[in-house]
C-alpha distance (Angstrom), angle and dihedral (degrees) to the residues before:
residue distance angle dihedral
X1 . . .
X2 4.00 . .
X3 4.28 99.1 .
X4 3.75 114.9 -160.3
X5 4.60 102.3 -121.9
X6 3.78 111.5 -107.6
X7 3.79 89.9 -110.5
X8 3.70 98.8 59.5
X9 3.85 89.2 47.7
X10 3.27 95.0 49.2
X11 4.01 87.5 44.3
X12 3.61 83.7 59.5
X13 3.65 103.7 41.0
X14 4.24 84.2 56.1
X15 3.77 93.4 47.6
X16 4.15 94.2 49.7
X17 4.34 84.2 48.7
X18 3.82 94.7 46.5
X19 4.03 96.2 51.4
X20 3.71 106.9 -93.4
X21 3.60 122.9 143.2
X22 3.97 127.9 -128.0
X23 3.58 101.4 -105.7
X24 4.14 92.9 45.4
X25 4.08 88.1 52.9
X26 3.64 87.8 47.8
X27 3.43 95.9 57.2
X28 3.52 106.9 38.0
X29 4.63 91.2 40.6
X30 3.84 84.2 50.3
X31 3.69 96.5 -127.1
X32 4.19 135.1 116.8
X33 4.05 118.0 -80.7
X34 3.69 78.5 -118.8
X35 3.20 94.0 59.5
X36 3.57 103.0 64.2
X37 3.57 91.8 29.8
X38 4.16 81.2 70.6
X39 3.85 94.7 54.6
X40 3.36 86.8 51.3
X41 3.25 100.0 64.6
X42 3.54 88.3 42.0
X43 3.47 102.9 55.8
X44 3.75 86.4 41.0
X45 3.84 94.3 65.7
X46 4.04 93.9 30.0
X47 3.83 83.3 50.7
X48 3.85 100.5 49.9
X49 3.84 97.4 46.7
X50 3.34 86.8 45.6
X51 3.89 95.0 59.1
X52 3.70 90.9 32.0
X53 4.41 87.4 66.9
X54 3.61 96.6 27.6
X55 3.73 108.9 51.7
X56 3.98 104.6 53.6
X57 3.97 130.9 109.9
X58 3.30 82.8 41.6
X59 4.22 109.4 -179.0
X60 3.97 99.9 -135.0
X61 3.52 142.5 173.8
X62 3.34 117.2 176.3
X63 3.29 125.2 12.1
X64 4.38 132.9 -162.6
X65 3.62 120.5 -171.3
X66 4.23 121.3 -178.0
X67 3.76 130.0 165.7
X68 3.57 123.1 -119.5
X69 4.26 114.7 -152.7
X70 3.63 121.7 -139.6
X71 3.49 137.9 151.6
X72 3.81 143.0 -138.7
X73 3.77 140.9 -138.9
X74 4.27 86.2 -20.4
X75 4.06 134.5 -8.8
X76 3.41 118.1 -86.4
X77 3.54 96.3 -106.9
X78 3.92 89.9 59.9
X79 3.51 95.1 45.3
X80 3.51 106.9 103.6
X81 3.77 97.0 51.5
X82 3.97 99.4 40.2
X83 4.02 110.1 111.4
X84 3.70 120.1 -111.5
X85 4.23 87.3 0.2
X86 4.35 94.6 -174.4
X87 3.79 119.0 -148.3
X88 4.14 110.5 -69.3
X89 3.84 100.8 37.7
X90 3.51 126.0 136.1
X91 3.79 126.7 41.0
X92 3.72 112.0 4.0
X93 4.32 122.1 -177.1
X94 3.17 123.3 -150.9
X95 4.27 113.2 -158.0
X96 3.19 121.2 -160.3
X97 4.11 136.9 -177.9
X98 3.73 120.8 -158.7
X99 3.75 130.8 -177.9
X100 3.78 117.0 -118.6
X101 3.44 100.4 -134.6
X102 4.06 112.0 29.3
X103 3.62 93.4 29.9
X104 3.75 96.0 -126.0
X105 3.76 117.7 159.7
X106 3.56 97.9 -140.8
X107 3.75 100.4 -171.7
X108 3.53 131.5 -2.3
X109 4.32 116.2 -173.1
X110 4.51 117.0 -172.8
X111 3.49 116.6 -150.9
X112 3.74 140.6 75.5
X113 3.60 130.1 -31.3
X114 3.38 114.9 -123.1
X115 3.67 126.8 116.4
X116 3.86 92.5 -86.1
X117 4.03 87.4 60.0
X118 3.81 87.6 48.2
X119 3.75 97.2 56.2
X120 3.61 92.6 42.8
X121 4.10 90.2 54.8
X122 3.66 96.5 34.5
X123 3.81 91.3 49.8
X124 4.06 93.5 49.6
X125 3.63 87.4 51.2
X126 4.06 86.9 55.0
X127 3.81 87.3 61.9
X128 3.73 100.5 42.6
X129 4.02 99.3 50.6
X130 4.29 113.8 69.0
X131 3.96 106.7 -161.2
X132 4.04 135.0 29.8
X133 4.05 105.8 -57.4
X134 4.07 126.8 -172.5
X135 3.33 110.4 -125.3
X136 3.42 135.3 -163.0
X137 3.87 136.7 -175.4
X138 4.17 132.4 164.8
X139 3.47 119.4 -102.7
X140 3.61 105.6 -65.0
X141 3.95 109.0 144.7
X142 4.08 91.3 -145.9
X143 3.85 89.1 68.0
X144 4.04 90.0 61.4
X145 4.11 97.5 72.2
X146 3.69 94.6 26.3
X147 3.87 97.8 58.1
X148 3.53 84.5 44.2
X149 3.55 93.4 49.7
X150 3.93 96.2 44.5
X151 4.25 104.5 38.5
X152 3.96 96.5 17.4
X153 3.90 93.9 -171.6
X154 3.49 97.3 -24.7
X155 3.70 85.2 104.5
X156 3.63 157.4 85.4
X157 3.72 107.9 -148.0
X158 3.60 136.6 176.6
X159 4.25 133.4 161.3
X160 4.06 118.2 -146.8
X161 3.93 96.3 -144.0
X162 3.78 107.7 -161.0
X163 3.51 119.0 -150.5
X164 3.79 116.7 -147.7
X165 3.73 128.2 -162.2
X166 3.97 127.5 -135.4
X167 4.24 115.4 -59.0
X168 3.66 106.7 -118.1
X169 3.57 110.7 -119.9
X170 4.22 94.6 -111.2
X171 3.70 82.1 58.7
X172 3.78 101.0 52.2
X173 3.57 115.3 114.7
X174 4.01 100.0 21.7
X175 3.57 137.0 97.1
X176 3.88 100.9 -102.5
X177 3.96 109.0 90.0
X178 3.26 131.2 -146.4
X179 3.91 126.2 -71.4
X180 3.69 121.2 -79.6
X181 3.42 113.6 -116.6
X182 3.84 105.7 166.2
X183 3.98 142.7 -9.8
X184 3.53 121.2 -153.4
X185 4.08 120.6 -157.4
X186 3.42 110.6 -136.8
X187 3.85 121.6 -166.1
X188 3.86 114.9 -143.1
X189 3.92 108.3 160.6
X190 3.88 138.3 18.5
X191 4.08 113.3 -23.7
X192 3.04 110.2 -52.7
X193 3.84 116.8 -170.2
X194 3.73 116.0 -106.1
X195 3.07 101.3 -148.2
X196 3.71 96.2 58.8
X197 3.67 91.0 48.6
X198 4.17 96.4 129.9
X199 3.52 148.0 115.1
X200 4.03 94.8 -170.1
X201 3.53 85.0 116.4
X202 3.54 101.4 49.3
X203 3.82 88.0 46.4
X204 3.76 89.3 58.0
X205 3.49 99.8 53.6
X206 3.92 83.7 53.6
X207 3.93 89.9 59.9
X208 4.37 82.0 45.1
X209 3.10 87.3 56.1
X210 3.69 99.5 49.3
X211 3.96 96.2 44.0
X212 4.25 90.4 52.0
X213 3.46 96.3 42.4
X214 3.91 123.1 65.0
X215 3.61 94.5 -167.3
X216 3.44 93.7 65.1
X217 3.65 107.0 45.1
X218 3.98 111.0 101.1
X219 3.54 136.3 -125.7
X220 3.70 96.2 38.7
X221 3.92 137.4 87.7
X222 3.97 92.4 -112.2
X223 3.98 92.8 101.7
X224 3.90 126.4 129.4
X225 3.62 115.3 -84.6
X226 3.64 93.8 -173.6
X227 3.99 124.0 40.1
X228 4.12 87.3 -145.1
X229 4.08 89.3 61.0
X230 4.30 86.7 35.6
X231 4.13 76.7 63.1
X232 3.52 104.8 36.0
X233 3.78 91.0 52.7
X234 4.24 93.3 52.1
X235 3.97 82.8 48.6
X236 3.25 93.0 53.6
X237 4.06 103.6 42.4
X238 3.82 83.4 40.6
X239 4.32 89.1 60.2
X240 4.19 85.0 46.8
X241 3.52 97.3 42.8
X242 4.27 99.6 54.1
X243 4.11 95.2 30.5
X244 3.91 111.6 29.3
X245 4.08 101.9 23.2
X246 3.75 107.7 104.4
X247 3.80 99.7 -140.7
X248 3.93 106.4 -142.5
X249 3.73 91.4 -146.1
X250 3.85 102.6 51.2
X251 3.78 99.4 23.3
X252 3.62 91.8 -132.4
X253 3.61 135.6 68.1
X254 3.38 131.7 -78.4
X255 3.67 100.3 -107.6
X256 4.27 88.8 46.4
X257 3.98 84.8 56.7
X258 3.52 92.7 47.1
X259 3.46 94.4 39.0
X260 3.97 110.4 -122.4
X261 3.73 90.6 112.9
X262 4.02 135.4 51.8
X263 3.29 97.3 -161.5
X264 4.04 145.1 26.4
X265 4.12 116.2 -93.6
X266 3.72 125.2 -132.0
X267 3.90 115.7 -159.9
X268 3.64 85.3 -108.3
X269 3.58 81.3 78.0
X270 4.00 99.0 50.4
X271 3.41 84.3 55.7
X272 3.79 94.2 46.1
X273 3.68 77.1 48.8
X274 3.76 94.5 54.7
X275 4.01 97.1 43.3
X276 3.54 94.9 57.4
X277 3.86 93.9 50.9
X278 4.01 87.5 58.1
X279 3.76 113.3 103.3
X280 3.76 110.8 -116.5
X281 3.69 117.1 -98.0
X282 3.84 110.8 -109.7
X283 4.05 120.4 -124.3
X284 3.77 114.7 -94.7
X285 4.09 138.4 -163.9
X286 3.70 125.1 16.2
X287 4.26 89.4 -17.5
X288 3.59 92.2 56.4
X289 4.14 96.9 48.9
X290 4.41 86.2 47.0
X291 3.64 83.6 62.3
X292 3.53 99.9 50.0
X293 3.84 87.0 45.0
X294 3.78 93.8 54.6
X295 3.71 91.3 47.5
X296 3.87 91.8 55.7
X297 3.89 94.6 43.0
X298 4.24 84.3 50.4
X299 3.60 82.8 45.0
């Protein structure tokens, strides 16, 4: 079986974290679309177990989670009259929870964002964190019955309402919104601290997340066209971002500040990561019937 060299996949495994798009790695690594397409996938799944068993009993404090909109294969508006649209298209939301002081996203969930979606993400952050956290969110009704649902009083939980004034008509119709004039911090369960009251850092990750990942940057033709890849990618960046990010404020990763991980990860690692998650090729030719014969004669 023809194996990809560790440099090239880690080659690729850099250029999908630093914002490049499939085609552009393909040309400049030298190898097929297809190819990288492949180890996508499989760094997607190695990636999101991966998270999924490492990043739990996690010692937080406060805690900001945001949404960050998307969309695959064509907006939502467009939808319904796009050729061929596969299952997934349209407006996908990625949610996200980061810890105020390491910088560790503690759980990240793609999808829609109805109140289903925020039950689902609020609940797997329930499960990750081990003590009392503050939390805070924006606005977003949904997060009302499904923090209530997930912490009951076991937490301290705030929402930073903005408060936006009118869009100018030259703005109408594009994606800049209208000034912020105000924010109001509204206190919803247990005492939350004032003065921690924020979702700044939340909202930065989502501009992170656009700058590293192509598929996510707007106004350009380098959006998902499959939900599964949409995933795999978030997996992925979400592996690179906690374990191999150098974090210029705490010279370490997130996952060392947090505590998850001893040491700093190099993307030799992810794709140690990913190797080990591959299922192990089964014998073939002449070797391969020997060992069924043996196990019958056994038998």
């Amino acid at each position: 079986m023809n194996k990809l060299p560790l440099a090239k996949r880690v080659q690729i495994l850099s250029m999908l974290c630093e914002g490049s798009s499939m085609r552009s790695i393909s040309r400049v690594v030298d190898v097929s679309i297809n190819t990288v397409s492949k180890l996508l996938e499989d760094a997607g799944r190695a990636c999101a177990a991966f998270h999924d068993d490492a990043v739990r009993n996690v010692q937080a404090k406060r805690v900001q989670v945001d949404e960050i909109w998307s969309f695959c294969y064509a907006k939502q508006a467009n939808v319904a009259d796009a050729k061929k649209a596969p299952e997934g298209a349209g407006d996908v939301w990625t949610w996200t929870a980061i810890e105020a002081d390491t910088k560790l996203i503690i759980s990240y969930l793609i999808g829609g964002r109805d109140a289903e979606y925020a039950n689902a993400f609020i609940g797997d952050l329930k499960e990750r964190v081990a003590n009392r956290i503050q939390l805070t969110s924006d606005g977003h009704r949904a997060y009302l019955d499904a923090v209530e649902e997930a912490f009951g009083a076991d937490v301290d939980y705030a929402q930073l309402v903005k408060i936006y004034g009118d869009v100018p008509d030259a703005h109408k119709g594009r994606y800049s919104p209208s000034d912020c004039i105000g924010a109001l911090k509204v206190p919803v369960q247990g005492g939350p601290n004032r003065k921690h009251i924020s979702t700044s850092f939340a909202e930065r990750q989502n501009l992170t997340m656009r700058m590293q990942m192509r598929r996510f940057t707007r106004l350009t033709n380098a959006f998902s066209k499959k939900f599964e890849n949409h995933a795999h990618m978030v997996a992925l960046y979400t592996v690179w971002y906690n374990f191999v990010k150098l974090h210029k404020k705490h010279r370490m990763s997130p996952a060392m500040a947090a505590g998850v991980s001893d040491r700093l990860w190099s993307m030799e690692d992810v794709a140690a990561l990913v190797e080990a998650a591959e299922p192990k090729p089964e014998k073939r030719g002449p070797y391969r019937r020997k060992a069924q014969q043996n196990d019958e004669g056994a038998a």
